[in-house]
MMTF fields as JSON, N, C-alpha, C and O atoms, coordinates in Angstrom:
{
  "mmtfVersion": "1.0.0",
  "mmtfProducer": "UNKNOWN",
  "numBonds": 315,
  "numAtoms": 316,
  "numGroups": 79,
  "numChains": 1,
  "numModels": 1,
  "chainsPerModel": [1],
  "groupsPerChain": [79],
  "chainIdList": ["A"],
  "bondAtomList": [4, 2, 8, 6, 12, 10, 16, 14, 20, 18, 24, 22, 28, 26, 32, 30, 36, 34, 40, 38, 44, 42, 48, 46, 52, 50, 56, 54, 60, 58, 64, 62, 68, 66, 72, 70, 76, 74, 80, 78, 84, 82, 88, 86, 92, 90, 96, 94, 100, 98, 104, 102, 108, 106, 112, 110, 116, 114, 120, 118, 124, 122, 128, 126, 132, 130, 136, 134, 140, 138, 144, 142, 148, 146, 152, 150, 156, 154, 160, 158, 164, 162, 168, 166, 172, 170, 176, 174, 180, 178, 184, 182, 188, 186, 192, 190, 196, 194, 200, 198, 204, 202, 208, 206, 212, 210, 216, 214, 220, 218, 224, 222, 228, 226, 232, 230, 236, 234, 240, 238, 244, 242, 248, 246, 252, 250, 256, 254, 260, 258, 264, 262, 268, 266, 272, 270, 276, 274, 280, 278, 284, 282, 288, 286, 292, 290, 296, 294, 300, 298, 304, 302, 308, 306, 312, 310],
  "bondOrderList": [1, 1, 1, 1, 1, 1, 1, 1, 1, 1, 1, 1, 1, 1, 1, 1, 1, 1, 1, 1, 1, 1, 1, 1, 1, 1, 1, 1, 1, 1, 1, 1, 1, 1, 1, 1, 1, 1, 1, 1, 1, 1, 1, 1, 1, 1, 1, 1, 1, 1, 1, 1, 1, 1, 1, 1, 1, 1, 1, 1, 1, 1, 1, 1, 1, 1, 1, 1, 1, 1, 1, 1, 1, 1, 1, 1, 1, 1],
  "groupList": [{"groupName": "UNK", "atomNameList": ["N", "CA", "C", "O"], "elementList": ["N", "C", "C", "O"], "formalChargeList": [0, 0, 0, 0], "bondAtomList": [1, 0, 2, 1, 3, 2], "bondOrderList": [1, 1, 2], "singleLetterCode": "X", "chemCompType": "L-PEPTIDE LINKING"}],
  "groupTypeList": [0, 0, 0, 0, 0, 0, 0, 0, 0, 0, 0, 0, 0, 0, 0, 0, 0, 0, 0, 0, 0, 0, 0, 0, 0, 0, 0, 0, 0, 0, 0, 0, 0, 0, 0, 0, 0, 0, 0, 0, 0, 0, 0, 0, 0, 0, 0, 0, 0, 0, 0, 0, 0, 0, 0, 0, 0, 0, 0, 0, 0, 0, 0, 0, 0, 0, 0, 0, 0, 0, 0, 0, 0, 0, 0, 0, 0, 0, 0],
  "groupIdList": [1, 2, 3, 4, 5, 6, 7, 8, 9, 10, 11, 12, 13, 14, 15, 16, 17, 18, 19, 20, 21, 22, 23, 24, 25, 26, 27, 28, 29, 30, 31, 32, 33, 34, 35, 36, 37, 38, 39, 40, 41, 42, 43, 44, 45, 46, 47, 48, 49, 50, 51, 52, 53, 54, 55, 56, 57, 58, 59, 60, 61, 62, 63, 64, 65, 66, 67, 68, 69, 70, 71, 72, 73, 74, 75, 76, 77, 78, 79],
  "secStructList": [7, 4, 4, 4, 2, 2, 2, 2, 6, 6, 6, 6, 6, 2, 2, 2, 2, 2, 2, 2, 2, 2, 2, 2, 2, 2, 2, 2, 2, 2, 2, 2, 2, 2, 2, 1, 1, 7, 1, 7, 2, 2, 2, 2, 2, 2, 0, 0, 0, 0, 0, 2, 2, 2, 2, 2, 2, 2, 2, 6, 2, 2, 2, 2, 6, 6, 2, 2, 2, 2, 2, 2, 2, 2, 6, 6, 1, 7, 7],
  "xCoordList": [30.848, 32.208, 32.439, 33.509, 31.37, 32.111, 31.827, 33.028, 31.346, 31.353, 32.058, 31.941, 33.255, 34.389, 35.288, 36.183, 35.157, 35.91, 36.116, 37.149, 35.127, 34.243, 34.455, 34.393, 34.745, 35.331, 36.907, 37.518, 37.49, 39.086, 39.663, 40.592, 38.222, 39.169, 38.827, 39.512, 37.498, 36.939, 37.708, 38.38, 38.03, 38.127, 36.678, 36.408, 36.191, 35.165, 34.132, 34.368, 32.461, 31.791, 31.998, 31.422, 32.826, 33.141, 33.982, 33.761, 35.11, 36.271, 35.584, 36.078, 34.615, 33.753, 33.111, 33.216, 32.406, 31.514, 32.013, 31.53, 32.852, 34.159, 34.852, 35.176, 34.956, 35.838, 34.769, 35.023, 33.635, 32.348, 31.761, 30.994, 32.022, 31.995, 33.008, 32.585, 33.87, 35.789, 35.107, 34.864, 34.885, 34.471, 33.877, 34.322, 32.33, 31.211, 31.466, 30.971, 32.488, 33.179, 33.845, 33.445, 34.963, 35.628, 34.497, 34.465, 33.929, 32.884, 32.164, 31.953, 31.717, 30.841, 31.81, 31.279, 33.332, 34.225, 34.514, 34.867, 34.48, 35.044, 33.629, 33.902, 31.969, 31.53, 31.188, 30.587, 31.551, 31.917, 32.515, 32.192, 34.084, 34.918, 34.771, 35.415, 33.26, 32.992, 31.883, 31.716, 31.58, 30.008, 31.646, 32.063, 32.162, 32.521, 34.267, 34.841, 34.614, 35.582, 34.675, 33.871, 34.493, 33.538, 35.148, 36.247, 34.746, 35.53, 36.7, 37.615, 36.873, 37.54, 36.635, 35.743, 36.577, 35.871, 36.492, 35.865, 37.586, 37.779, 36.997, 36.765, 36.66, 36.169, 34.769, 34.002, 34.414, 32.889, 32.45, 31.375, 33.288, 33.432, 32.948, 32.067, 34.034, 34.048, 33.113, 33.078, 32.416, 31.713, 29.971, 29.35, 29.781, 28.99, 28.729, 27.815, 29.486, 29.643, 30.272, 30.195, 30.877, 31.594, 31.064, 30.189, 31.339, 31.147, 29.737, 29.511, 29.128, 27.481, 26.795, 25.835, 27.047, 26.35, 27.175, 26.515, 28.245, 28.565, 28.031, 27.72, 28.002, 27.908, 26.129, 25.623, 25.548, 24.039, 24.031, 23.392, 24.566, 24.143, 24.821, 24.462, 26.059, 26.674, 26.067, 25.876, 25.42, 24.315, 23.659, 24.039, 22.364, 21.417, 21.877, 21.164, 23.155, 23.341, 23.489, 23.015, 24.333, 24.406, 23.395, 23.68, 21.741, 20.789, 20.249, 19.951, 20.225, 19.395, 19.615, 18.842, 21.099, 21.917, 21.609, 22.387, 20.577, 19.613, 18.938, 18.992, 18.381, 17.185, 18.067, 17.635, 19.399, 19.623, 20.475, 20.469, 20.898, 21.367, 20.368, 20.7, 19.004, 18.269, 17.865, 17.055, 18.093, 17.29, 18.476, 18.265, 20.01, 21.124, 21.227, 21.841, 20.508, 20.54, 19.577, 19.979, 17.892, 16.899, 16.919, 16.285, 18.009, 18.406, 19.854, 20.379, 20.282, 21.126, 20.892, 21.494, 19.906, 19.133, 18.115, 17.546, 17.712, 16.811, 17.748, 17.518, 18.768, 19.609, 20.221, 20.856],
  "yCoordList": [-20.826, -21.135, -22.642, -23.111, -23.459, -25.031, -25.045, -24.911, -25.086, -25.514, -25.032, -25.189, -24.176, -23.672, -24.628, -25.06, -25.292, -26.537, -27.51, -27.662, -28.312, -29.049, -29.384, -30.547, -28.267, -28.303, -28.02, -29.004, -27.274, -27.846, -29.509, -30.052, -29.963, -31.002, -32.239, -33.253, -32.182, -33.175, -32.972, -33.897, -31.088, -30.936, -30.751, -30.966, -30.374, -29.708, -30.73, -31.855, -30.191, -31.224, -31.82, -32.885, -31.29, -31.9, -33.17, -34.222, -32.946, -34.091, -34.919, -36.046, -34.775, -35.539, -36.766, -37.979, -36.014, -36.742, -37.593, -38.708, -37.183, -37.804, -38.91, -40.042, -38.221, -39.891, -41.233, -42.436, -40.61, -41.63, -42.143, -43.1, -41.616, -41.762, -42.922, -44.077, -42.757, -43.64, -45.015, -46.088, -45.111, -45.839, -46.968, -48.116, -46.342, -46.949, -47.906, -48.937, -46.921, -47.462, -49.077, -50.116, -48.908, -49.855, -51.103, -52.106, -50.988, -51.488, -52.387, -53.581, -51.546, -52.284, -53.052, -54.043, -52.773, -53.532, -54.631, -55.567, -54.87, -55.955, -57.2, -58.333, -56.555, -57.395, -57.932, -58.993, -57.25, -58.152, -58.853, -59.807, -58.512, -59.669, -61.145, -62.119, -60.98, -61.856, -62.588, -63.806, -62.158, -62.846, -63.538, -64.691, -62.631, -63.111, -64.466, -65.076, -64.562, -65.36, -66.141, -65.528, -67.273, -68.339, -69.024, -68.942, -69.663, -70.347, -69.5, -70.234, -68.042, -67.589, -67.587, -66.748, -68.212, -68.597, -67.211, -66.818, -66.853, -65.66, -64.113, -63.109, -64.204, -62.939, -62.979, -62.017, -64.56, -64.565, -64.256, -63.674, -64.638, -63.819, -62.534, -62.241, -62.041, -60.251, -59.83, -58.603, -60.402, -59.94, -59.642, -58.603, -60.707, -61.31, -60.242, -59.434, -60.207, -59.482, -58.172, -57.371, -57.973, -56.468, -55.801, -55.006, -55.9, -55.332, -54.61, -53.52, -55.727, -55.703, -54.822, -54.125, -54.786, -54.001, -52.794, -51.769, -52.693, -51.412, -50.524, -49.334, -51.375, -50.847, -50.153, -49.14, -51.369, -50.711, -49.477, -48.518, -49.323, -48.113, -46.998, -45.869, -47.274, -45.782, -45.541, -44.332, -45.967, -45.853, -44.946, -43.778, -45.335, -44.821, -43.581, -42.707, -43.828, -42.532, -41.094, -39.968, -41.646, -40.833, -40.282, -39.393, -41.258, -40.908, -39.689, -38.542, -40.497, -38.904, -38.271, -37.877, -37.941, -37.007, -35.991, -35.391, -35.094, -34.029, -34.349, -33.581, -35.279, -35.486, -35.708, -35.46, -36.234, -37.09, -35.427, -35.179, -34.874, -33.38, -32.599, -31.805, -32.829, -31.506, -32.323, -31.785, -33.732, -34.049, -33.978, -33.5, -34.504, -34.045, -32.806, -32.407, -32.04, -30.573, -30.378, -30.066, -30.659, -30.963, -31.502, -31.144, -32.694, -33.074, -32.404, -32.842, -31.553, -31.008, -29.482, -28.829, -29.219, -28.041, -28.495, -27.536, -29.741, -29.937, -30.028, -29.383, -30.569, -30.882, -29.773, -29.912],
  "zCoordList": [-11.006, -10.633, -10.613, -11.001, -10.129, -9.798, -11.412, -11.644, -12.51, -14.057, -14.333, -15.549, -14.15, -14.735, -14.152, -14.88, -12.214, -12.205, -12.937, -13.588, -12.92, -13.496, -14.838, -15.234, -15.68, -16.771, -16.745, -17.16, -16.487, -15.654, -15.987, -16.585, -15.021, -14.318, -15.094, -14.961, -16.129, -17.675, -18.357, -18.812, -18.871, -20.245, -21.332, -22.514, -20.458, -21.262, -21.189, -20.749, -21.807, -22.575, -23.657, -23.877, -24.53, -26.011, -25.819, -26.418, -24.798, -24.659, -23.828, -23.804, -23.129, -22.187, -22.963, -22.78, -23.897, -24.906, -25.888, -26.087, -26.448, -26.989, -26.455, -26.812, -25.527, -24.519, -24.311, -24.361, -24.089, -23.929, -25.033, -24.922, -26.169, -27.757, -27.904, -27.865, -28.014, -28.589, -26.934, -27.487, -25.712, -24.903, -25.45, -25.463, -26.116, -26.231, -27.861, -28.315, -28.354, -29.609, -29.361, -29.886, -28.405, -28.04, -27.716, -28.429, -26.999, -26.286, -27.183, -26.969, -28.457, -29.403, -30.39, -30.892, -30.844, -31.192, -30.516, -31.233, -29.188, -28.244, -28.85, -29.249, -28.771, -28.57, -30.397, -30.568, -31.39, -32.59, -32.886, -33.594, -32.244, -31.775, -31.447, -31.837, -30.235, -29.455, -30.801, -30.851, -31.254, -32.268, -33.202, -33.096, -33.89, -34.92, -34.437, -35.339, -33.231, -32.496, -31.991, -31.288, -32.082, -31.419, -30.904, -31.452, -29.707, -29.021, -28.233, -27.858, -27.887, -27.155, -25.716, -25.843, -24.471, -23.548, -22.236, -21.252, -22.609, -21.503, -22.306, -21.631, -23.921, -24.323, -24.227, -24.212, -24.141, -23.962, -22.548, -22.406, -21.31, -20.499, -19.5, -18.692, -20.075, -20.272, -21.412, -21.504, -22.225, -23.042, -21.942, -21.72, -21.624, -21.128, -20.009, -20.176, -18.888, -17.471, -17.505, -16.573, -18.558, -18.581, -19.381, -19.035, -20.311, -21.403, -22.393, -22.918, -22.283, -22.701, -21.319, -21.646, -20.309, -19.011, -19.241, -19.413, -19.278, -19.534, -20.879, -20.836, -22.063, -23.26, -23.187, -23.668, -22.277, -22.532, -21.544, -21.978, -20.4, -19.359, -19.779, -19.443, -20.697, -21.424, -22.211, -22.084, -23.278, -24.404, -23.64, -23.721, -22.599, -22.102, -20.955, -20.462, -20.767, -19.941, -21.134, -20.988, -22.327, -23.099, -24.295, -25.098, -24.202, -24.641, -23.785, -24.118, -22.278, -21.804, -21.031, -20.158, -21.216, -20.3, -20.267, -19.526, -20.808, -20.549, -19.363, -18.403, -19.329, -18.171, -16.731, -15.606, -17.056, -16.153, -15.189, -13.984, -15.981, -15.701, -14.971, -14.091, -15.356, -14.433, -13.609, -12.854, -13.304, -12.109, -11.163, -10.048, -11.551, -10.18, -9.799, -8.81, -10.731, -10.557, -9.327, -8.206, -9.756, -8.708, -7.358, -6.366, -7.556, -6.251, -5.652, -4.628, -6.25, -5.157, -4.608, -3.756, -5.346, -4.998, -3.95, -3.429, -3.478, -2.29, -1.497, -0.474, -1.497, -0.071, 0.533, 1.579]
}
């Protein structure tokens, strides 16, 4: 029952993945921007502190979102 919420309230895994797909997209566009714009000092920025930290932990959340699934699973089955 709560994964029938759950999906409700995402839109599924496909639109999930998708959205984190078109994200990680943006993400890696902003920071070509930044290589190939030398001298924009507010994109180097946000490149720097936003962007690049976000771009690497969505990567890796979305590499092993298998693992990362049975262990919230593991931990909410202990509590």
């Amino acid at each position: 029952m709560m994964t029938a919420i759950a999906e409700r309230r995402t839109g599924g895994g496909k639109r999930v993945r998708d959205r984190q797909r078109l994200a990680h997209l943006v993400g890696g566009l902003l920071l070509v921007a930044y290589v190939y714009a030398p001298g924009a000092p507010v994109l180097e920025t946000a490149v720097r502190w936003v962007v690049l930290p976000v771009l690497v932990a969505s990567g890796v959340v979305m590499w092993q979102w298998g693992k990362i699934r049975r262990w919230m699973r593991k931990v909410r089955s202990q509590a």
